[in-house]
C-alpha positions as CSV (number, residue, x, y, z in Angstrom):
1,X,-17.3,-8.6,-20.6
2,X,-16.5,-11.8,-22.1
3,X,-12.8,-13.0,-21.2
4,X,-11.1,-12.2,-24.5
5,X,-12.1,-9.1,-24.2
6,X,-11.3,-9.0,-20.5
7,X,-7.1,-10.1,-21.6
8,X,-7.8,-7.5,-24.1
9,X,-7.8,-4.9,-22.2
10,X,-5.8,-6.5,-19.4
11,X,-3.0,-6.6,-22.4
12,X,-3.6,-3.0,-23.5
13,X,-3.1,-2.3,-19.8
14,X,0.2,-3.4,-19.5
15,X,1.3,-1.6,-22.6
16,X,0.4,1.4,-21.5
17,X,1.6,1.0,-18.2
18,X,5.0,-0.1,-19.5
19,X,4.6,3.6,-21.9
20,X,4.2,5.4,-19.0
21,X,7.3,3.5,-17.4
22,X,8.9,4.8,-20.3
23,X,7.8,8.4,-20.6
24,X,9.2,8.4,-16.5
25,X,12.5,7.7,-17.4
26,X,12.5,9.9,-20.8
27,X,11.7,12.8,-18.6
28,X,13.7,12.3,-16.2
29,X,16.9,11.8,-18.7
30,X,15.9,15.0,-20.3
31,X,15.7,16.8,-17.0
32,X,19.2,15.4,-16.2
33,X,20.6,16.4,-19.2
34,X,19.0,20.0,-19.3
35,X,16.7,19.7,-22.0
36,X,14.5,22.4,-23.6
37,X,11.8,23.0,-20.8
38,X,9.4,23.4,-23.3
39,X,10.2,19.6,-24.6
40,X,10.1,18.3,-21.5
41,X,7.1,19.8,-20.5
42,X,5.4,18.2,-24.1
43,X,6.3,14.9,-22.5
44,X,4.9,15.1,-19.2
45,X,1.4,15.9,-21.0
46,X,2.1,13.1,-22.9
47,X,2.8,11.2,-20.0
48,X,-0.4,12.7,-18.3
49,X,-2.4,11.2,-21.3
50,X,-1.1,8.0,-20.9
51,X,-2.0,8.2,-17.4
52,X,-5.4,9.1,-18.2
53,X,-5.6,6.1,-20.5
54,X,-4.8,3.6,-17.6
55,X,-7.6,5.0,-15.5
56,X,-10.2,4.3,-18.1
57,X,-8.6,0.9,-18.6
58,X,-8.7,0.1,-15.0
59,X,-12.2,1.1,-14.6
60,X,-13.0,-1.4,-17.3
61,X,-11.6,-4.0,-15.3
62,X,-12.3,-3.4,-12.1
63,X,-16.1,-3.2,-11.7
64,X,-18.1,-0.7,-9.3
65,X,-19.4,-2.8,-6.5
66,X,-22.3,-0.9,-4.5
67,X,-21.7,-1.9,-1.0
């Protein structure tokens, strides 16, 4: 991976880690204010996606090393 792409997804990284930041504290308002279950529940697979999203990124950057 060449290093442009490498701050690439180092960038995209950060993003969605910031996104899942965000998601965190959404859900957690909506819990405190007694939101629709059902809403809240929408946002934590949202939240779940992101997740998911970060793992692929992260194996991206951190190579497998066979020891």
């Amino acid at each position: 991976m060449s290093d442009q792409e490498q701050a690439d997804v180092r960038l995209e990284f950060a993003r969605l880690k910031q996104e899942h930041l965000d998601f965190d504290a959404a859900i957690n308002a909506m819990i405190t204010t007694g939101c629709d279950p059902l809403q809240i529940q929408r946002m934590k697979k949202k939240k779940l996606a992101v997740k998911d999203k970060l793992r692929a990124l992260e194996d991206r950057i951190v190579p497998d090393i066979i020891a």
